[in-house]
C-alpha positions as CSV (number, residue, x, y, z in Angstrom):
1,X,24.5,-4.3,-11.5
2,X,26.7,-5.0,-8.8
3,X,28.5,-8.5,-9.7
4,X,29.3,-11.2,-6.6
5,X,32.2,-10.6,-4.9
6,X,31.9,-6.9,-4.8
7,X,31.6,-4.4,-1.9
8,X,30.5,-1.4,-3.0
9,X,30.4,1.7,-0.7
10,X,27.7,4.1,-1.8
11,X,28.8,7.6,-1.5
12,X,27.4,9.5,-4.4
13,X,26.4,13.0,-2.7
14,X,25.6,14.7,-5.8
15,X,22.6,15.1,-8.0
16,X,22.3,11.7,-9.4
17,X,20.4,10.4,-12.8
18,X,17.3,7.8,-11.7
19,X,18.9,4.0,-12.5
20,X,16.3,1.8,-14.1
21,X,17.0,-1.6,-13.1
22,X,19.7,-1.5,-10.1
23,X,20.4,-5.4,-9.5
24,X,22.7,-6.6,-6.3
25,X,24.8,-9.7,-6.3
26,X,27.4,-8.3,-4.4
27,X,27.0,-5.8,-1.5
28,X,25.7,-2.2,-1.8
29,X,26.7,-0.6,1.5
30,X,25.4,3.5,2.5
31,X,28.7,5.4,3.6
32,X,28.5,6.8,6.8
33,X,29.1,10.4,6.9
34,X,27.4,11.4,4.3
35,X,23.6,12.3,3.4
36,X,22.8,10.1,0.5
37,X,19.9,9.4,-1.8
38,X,19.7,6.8,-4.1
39,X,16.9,6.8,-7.2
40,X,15.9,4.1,-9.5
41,X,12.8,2.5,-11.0
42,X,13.2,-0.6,-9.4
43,X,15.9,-2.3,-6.7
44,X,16.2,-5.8,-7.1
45,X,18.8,-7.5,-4.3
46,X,19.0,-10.7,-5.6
47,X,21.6,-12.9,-3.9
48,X,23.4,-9.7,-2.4
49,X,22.7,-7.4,0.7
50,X,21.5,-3.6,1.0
51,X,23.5,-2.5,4.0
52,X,22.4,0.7,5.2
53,X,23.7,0.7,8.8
54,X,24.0,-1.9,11.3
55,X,21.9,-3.1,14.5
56,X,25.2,-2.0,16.7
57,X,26.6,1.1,14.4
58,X,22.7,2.8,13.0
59,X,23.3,5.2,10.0
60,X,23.6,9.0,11.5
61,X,22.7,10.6,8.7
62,X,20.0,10.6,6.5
63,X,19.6,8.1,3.7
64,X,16.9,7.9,1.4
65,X,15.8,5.7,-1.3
66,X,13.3,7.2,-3.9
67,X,11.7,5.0,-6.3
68,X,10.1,6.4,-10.1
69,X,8.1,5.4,-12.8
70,X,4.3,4.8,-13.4
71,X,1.6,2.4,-14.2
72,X,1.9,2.9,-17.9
73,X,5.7,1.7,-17.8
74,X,6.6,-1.7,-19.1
75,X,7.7,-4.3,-16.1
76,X,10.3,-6.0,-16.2
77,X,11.5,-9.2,-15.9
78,X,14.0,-10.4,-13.3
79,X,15.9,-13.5,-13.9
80,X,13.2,-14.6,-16.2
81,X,10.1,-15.2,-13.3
82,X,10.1,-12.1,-11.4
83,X,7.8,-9.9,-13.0
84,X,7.9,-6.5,-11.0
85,X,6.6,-3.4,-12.6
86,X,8.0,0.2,-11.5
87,X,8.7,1.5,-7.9
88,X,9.9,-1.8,-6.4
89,X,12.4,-3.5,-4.2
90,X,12.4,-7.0,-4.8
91,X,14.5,-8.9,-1.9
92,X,15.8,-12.2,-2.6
93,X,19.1,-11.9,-0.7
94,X,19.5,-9.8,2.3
95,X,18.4,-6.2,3.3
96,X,19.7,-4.3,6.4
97,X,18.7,-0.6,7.5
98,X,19.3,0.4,10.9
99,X,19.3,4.4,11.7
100,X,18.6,6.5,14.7
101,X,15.8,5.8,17.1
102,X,13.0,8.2,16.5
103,X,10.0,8.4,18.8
104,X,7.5,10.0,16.4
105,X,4.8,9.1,14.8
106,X,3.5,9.3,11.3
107,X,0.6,10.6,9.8
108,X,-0.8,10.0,5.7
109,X,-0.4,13.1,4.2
110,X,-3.8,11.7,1.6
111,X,-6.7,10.2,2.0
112,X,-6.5,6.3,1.0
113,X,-8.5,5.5,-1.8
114,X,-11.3,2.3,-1.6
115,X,-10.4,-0.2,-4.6
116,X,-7.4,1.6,-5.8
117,X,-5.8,-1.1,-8.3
């Protein structure tokens, strides 16, 4: 969790462990100049801000956010109404992410599935 009031710069290059719950109250901001990845079940940025970037300084390098987990996992509850099960961001406060301009577009790598629940 990271508490109101607190910046926090993001700059863990290494192999990191997947977070369950990541909660932001404060600010969680990508460091430029590095490659980063972040991993966890579920993001929730509830009265904070995910900063990765800005509209006049996009982020250079690459950042990624990977989310975990599967339909057999328990949800959970966020501040006692939000019910969000695994591999969710949940934005209640403020999200920014401004990188590089790309002109390319994207394909599905898998065939989408009719009634998928």
């Amino acid at each position: 969790m990271i508490p109101v009031g607190k910046h926090v710069i993001y700059d863990f290059e290494e192999e990191i462990p997947i977070l369950g719950l990541l909660t932001i109250d404060g600010i969680l901001e990508f460091n430029r100049g590095s490659n980063l990845e972040l991993k966890a079940k579920q993001i929730y940025v509830r009265d904070g801000e995910l900063l990765i970037g800005t509209e006049h300084e996009p982020f250079q390098e690459m950042a990624q956010i990977t989310l975990y987990g599967d339909r057999s996992e328990e949800n959970e509850v966020m501040d006692g109404a939000v019910e969000a099960g695994s591999k969710q961001i949940v934005n209640t406060g403020g999200i920014e992410m401004h990188g590089v301009h790309r002109n390319r577009a994207g394909r599905l790598q898998d065939s989408v599935k009719k009634n998928f629940t």
